[in-house]
C-alpha positions, 0 to 999 in steps of 0.5 A: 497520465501514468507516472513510473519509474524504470529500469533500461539497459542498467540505467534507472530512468523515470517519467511517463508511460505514453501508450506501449512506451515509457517517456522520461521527465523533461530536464532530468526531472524525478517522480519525487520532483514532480510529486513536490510541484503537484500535478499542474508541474506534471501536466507542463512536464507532460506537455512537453515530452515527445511520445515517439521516444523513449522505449517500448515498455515491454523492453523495461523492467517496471520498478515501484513508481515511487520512493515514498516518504511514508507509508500509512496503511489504514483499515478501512473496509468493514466487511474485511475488519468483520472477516478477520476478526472472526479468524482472529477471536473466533467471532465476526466482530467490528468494534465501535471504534472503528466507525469514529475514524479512519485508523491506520498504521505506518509500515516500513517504507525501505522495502518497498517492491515494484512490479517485478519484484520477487517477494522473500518473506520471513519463515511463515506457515500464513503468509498472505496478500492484501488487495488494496489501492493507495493514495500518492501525495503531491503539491502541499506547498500552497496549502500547507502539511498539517490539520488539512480540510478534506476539501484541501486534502482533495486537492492534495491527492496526486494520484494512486497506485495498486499496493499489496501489503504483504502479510505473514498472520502467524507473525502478526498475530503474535505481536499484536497480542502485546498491543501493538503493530503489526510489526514483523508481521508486516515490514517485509515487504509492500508491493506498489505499481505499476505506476501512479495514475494521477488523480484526473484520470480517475475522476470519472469514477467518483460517485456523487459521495466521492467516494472512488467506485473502481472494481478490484480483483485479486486472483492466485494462479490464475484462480479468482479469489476477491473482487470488490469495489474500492468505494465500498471503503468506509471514508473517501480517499480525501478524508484519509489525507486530512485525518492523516494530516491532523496535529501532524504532517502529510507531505509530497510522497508519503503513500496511503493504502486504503487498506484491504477491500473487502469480499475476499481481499486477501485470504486472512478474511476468508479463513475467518468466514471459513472456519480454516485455512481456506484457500490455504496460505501462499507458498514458494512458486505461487503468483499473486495477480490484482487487477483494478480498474482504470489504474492496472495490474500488480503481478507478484512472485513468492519466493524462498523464504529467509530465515532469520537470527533467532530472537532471546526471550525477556529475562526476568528482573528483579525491578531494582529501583536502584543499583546495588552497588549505590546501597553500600 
């Protein structure tokens, strides 16, 4: 099943996309209904629309398939990890903690795009894409939201989608200096769609480890500029949800990105491998295609930039312990 959310004629609807048509939910049912009731609800859901009607998909504006709860990212491709830290500390370098687990971060789940979004990004001189897949949440309710076991993870795992985590690396780079984030580098802007393909669907792909072995493309203007396979990750999607899930909380519709595949992913790696801007940074105009097998295409624009009020630097202090005015 294809799960998404649209817009018709000023109306927003969501429910199936059912060969070249989109069908909405029974009952007024919405992607987060579904997501909360696990992928069973949606086979009865899907069981009981009409795929005559609805209306051509090519007469709707796709919107993000889903509103998440969260958003994790997670950097889980050794071959991206060795490319951009040779950009960033001018040496390949994968350090051994990454090996231990699945690390992520959360990213801002209020300015999420849809297929058809226009991406405005901050005033940046390395803006950049992310080619990646993420996994959807749904059905927690019988088996719980915490410290999960990969086998109940597994089950847990509605569906995916194709994500792009834009990037602005100059941004990124800055604050990460200070130990954390990325922040602004990233918050901008984090691109799903163009619909959530339930897990069934993709388990033909899934290797005797299971890890999912389906090709990922990215191309910029037409031009081919990353191809790898999803299942070169370093930990299966299910172990992604259990390690999210440990001494805290999963729940229907939190989305996690596997973070950016590897070979060309996105162009912060290939500047790394490069020695430089090579391909250059993405500007106004510029068209980001990523393709991935058996989920679909993600198309993106880059449009102007949007400059923002400028930020003070810290002032000094002087590390009083006490007010002055509390001495006399």
């Amino acid at each position: 099943m294809r799960i998404a959310r649209w817009s018709h004629d000023g109306i927003v609807d969501e429910g199936f996309v059912v060969g070249d048509r989109v069908v909405a939910f029974p009952d007024g049912l919405t992607v987060t209904d579904v997501l909360t009731e696990g992928l069973d609800a949606a086979h009865a859901a899907f069981a009981r629309v009409e795929a005559s009607t609805g209306a051509p998909l090519a007469d709707v504006r796709l919107l993000a398939p889903l509103v998440p709860a969260s958003v994790r990212d997670f950097v889980a491709f050794e071959e991206h990890v060795e490319g951009v830290s040779a950009g960033v500390e001018g040496k390949s370098h994968v350090a051994d903690e990454w090996y231990e687990a699945p690390t992520f971060y959360f990213t801002n789940p209020h300015t999420i795009l849809g297929p058809d979004d226009v991406l405005h990004p901050p005033v940046t001189d390395r803006l950049d894409f992310e080619l990646e897949v993420a996994v959807v949440v749904g059905g927690t309710r019988d088996l719980g939201e915490s410290n999960l076991t990969v086998e109940d993870a597994a089950s847990v795992v509605f569906g995916y989608t194709i994500m792009n985590d834009w990037s602005a690396r100059d941004l990124q780079g800055r604050e990460m200096k200070v130990r954390l984030g990325p922040a602004k580098g990233k918050d901008f802007g984090t691109a799903l769609g163009p619909w959530i393909v339930t897990a069934d669907e993709l388990e033909p792909y899934l290797d005797a480890d299971g890890f999912l072995a389906i090709r990922a493309e990215v191309y910029v203007n037409g031009a081919l500029i990353g191809e790898d396979l999803v299942s070169n990750a370093g930990w299966p999607f299910p172990e992604f949800v259990a390690y999210a899930s440990r001494n805290s909380r999963v729940v229907p519709g939190d989305v996690l990105g596997s973070g950016t595949v590897g070979n060309g992913g996105c162009l912060g790696e290939l500047w790394g491998r490069n020695g430089g801007l090579v391909p250059p940074p993405l500007q106004e105009g510029d068209e980001v295609r990523m393709v991935v097998e058996g989920i679909g295409e993600l198309v993106g624009t880059v449009g102007a930039a949007v400059p923002a009020p400028a930020v003070s630097h810290a002032r000094p202090r002087p590390r009083l312990r006490h007010r002055e005015s509390d001495t006399h």
